[in-house]
C-alpha positions in Angstrom: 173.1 79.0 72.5 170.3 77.7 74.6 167.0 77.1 71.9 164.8 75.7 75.0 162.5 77.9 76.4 160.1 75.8 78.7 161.9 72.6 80.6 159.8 70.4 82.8 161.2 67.3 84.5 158.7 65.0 86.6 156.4 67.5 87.2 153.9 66.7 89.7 151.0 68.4 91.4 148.1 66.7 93.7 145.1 68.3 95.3 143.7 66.2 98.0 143.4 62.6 96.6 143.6 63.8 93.0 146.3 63.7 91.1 146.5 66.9 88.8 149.4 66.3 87.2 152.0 62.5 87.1 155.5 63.2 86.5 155.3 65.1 83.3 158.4 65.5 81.0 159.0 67.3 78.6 160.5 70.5 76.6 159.3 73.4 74.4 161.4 75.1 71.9 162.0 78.9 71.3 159.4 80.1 69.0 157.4 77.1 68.7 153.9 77.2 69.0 153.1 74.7 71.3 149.8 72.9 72.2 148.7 71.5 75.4 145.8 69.3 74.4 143.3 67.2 76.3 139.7 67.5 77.7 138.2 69.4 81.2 140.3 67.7 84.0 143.3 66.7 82.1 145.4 69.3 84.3 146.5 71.9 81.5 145.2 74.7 83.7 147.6 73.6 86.4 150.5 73.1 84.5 149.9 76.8 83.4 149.4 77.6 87.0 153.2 76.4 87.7 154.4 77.8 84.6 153.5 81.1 85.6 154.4 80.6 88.8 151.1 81.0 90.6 151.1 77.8 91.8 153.3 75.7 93.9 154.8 72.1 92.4 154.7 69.0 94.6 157.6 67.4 92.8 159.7 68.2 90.2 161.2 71.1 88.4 160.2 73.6 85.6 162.1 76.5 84.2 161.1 78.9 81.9 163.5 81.0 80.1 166.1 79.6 82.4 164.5 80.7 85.4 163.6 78.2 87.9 160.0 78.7 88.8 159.7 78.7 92.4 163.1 80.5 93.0 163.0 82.6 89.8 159.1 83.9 89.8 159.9 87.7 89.7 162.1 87.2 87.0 159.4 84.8 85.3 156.6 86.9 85.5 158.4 89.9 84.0 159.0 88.1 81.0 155.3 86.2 80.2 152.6 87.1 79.2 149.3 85.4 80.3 146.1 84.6 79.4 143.8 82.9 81.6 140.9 81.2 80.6 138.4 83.4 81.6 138.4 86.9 81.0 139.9 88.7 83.7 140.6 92.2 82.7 138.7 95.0 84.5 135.2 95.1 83.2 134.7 99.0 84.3 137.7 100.1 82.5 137.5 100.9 79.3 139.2 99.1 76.1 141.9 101.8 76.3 142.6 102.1 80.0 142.8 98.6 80.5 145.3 98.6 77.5 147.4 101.5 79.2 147.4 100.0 83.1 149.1 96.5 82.1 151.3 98.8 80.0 151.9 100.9 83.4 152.2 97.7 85.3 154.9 96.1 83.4 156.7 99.7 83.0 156.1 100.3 79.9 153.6 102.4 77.6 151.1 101.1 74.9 153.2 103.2 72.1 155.9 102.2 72.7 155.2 98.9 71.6 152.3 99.6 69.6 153.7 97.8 66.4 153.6 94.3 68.6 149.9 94.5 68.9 149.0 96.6 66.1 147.5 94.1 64.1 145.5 92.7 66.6 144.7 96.2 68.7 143.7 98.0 65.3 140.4 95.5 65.2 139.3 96.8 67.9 140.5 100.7 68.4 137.6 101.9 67.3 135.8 100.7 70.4 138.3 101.5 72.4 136.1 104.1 74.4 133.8 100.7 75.8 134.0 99.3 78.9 135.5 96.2 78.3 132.4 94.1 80.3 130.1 95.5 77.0 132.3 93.7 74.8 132.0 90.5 72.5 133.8 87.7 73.5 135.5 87.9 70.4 136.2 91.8 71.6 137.6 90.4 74.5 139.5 87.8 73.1 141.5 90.4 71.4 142.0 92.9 74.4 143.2 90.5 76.3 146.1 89.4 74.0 146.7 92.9 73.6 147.1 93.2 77.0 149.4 90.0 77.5 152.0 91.6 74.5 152.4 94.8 75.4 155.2 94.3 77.6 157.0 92.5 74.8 157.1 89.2 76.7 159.3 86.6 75.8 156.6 83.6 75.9 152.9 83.4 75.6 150.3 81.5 77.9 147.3 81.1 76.6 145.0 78.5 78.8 141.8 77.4 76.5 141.8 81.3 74.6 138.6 80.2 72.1 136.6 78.3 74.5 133.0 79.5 74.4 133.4 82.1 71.3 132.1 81.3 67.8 133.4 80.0 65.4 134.4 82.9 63.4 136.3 83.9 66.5 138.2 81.0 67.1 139.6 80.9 63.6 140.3 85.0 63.4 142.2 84.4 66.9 144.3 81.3 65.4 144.8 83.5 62.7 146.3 85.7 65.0 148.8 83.2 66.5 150.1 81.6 63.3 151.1 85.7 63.0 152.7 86.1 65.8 154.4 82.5 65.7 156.9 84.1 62.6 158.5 86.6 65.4 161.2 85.0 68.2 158.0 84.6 70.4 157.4 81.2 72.6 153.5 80.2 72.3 152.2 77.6 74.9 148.5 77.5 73.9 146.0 75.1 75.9 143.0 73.7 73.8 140.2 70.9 74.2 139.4 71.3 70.8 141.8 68.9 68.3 141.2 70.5 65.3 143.3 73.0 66.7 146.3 70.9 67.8 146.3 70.7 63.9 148.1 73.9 63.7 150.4 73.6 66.0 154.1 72.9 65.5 153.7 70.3 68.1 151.5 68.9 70.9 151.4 67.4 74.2 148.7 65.5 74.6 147.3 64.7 78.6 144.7 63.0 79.9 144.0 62.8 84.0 147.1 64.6 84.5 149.4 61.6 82.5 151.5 62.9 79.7 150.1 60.3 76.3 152.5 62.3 73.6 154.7 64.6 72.6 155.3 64.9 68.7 154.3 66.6 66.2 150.3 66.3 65.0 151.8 64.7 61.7 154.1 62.5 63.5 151.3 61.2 65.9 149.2 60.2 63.1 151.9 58.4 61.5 152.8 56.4 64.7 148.9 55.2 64.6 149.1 51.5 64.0 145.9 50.3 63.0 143.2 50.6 60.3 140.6 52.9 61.0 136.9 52.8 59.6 134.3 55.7 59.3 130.9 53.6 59.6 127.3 54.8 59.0 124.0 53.4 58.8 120.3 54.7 59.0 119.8 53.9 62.8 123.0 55.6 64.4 122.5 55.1 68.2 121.6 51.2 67.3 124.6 50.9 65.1 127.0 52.0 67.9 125.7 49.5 70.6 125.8 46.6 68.1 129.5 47.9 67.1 130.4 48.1 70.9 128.9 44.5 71.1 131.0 42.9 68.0 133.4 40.4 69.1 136.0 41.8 66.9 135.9 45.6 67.6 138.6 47.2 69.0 136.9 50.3 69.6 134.0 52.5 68.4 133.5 56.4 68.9 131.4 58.7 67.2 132.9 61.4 65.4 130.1 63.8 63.9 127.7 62.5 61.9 129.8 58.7 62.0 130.9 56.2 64.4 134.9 55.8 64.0 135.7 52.3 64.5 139.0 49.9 64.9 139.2 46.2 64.6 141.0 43.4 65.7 143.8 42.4 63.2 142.6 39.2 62.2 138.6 40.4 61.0 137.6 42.4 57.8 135.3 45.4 57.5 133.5 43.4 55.2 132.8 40.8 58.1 131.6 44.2 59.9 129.6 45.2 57.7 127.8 41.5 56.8 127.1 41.3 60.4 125.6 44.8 60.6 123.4 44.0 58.2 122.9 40.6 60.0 121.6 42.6 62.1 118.9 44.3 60.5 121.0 47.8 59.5 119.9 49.1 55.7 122.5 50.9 53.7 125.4 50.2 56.0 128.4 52.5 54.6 131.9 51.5 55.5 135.2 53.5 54.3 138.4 53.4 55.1 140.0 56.7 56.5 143.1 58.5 57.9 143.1 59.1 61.6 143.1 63.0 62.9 144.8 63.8 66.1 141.5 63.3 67.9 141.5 59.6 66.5 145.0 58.9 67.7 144.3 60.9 71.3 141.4 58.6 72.1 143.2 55.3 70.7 146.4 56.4 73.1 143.9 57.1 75.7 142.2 53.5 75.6 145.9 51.9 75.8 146.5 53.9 78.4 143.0 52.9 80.3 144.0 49.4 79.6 147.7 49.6 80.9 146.4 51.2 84.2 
C-alpha cells in the first residue's frame, strides 16, 4: 500500500530572473501534518500554487495522491481542499450560502458531511445569517476551513492560514488542526511563524526558494552543532553591534527581548562576557540555552549564505 501522499522531485519554478523555487525534493506522508516553513519570498505560496495545480512547473515533477499534477489536475482538484492566504470566499454571501455553494460546487451538500466540520462550523452557526465580509478574521478563518472540508478532501492546503489574526485565533485554529490531524487526512500547512513548525509532525524548511531541511522539529534541533547563548545587557542595540564586532562570534540575532548568539569553537562565553564588559556594558547576563527551530532555521540559513 502506497503511504505517500505528496511526491516532489526537482521541482523548479522561475519568474523572470527570479528563481521561485531550486530543485526541491522531497515527500509528505498520508496523514501527516506537514509544515512548509520560511519567511515572505521563500516560495511556499508557489509550491502551493503547483500543488494545486494552478500553476505551471518549469522542471520537475509533483504528484499528489498519485495524480500527476499537470496531467492529472481534474482529478487533483476534486480531491483538495484549499486555502489560500487571503480570504477569498464571497464577501456578499452570507456564512451559510457560502458554506452551501462549495458544497454545490464539489457535488455534494453541507449535511451530508456535516460531522467533518461540525466542530469547527458549530463556532460560528450562529452567525451564520452574516455576510461573510462583516466577519472577524477569526470568523473567517473558520468559514473558510469549513469550506475547504466539506467535500471530504483527501489533503489539506493551507498557505500562511493565521497570518494577520490574533493571537487567540491562531492558537484556536491550530487547535483545530491538531483535531483534524487524528483522521486519515493529509495537512500541508505554510507558516512564517516557527513557533508553529513546533507542532508539526515534520517541516520543510525554505529560504529563497532552496530547500534547508526536512526532519522532524525535534530532529532539527538535535542535528544543531553548536552552543548557543541567550545574551542581555542594559543597552541592547549597543550590545548587538559590539557582538556583531567580536572577533570570535559566529553569529548574533535577536530573539525577543535577547540577542541569541554562537561562538567560535575555540572562545568561552566567559571571554564574551569579560569583553562586553570591557566594553563598558553593566549587568551583562549570559546563559546557556537549547536552540528552537527558529535558532536552527537561521544557523542553516547562514551556512547556506556562506556556501552560495
Amino acid at each position: 500500500m502506497n503511504t505517500t501522499s505528496v511526491e516532489i522531485k526537482d521541482l523548479s519554478k522561475k519568474y523572470g530572473d527570479v528563481q521561485a523555487l531550486q530543485a526541491l525534493s522531497f515527500s509528505v506522508e498520508k496523514g501527516e501534518l506537514f509544515g512548509l516553513v520560511g519567511p515572505d519570498g521563500a516560495g511556499k505560496t508557489s509550491l502551493f500554487r503547483i500543488l494545486t495545480t494552478v500553476l505551471l512547473p518549469d522542471e520537475g515533477t509533483a504528484t499528489v495522491e498519485g495524480f500527476h499534477v499537470v496531467r492529472d489536475f481534474r482529478e487533483i482538484r476534486k480531491i483538495t481542499g484549499y486555502m489560500p492566504g487571503r480570504f477569498s470566499l464571497y464577501q456578499d454571501l452570507t456564512v451559510e450560502e457560502n458554506l452551501k455553494f462549495y458544497a454545490t460546487v464539489f457535488g455534494t451538500t453541507v449535511e451530508e458531511n456535516y460531522d467533518l466540520i461540525k466542530d469547527i462550523y458549530i463556532q460560528i452557526e450562529p452567525f451564520k445569517k452574516r455576510r461573510a465580509g462583516k466577519l472577524s478574521g477569526g470568523m473567517k478563518q473558520k468559514l473558510a476551513l469549513s469550506c475547504a472540508l466539506i467535500h471530504k478532501p483527501g489533503i489539506l492546503i493551507l498557505d500562511e492560514p493565521t497570518t494577520g489574526v490574533d493571537a487567540v485565533s491562531r492558537k484556536e485554529f491550530w487547535d483545530m488542526l491538531l483535531r483534524l490531524k487524528g483522521s486519515d487526512l493529509t495537512i500541508l500547512v505554510s507558516t512564517p511563524y516557527m513557533d508553529e513548525a513546533e507542532l508539526c509532525d515534520r517541516v520543510a524548511l525554505l529560504q529563497d526558494g532552496k530547500l534547508l531541511s526536512v526532519n522532524t522539529p525535534q530532529n532539527i534541533k538535535e542535528d544543531y552543532q553548536v552552543r548557543l547563548w541567550a545574551v542581555w545587557a542594559e543597552n541592547m542595540y549597543q550590545l548587538k553591534a559590539d557582538l556583531a564586532a567580536y572577533e570570535d562570534t559566529r553569529s548574533v540575532f535577536l530573539f525577543g527581548q535577547d540577542l541569541h548568539v554562537t561562538l567560535n569553537q575555540d572562545d568561552t562565553s566567559e571571554n564574551m562576557k569579560v569583553w562586553l564588559e570591557g566594553k563598558g556594558h553593566h549587568q551583562v547576563h549570559v546563559e546557556e540555552i537549547q536552540p528552537s527551530v527558529e535558532d536552527c532555521f537561521m544557523e542553516l540559513m547562514s551556512k547556506d549564505q556562506l556556501q552560495g
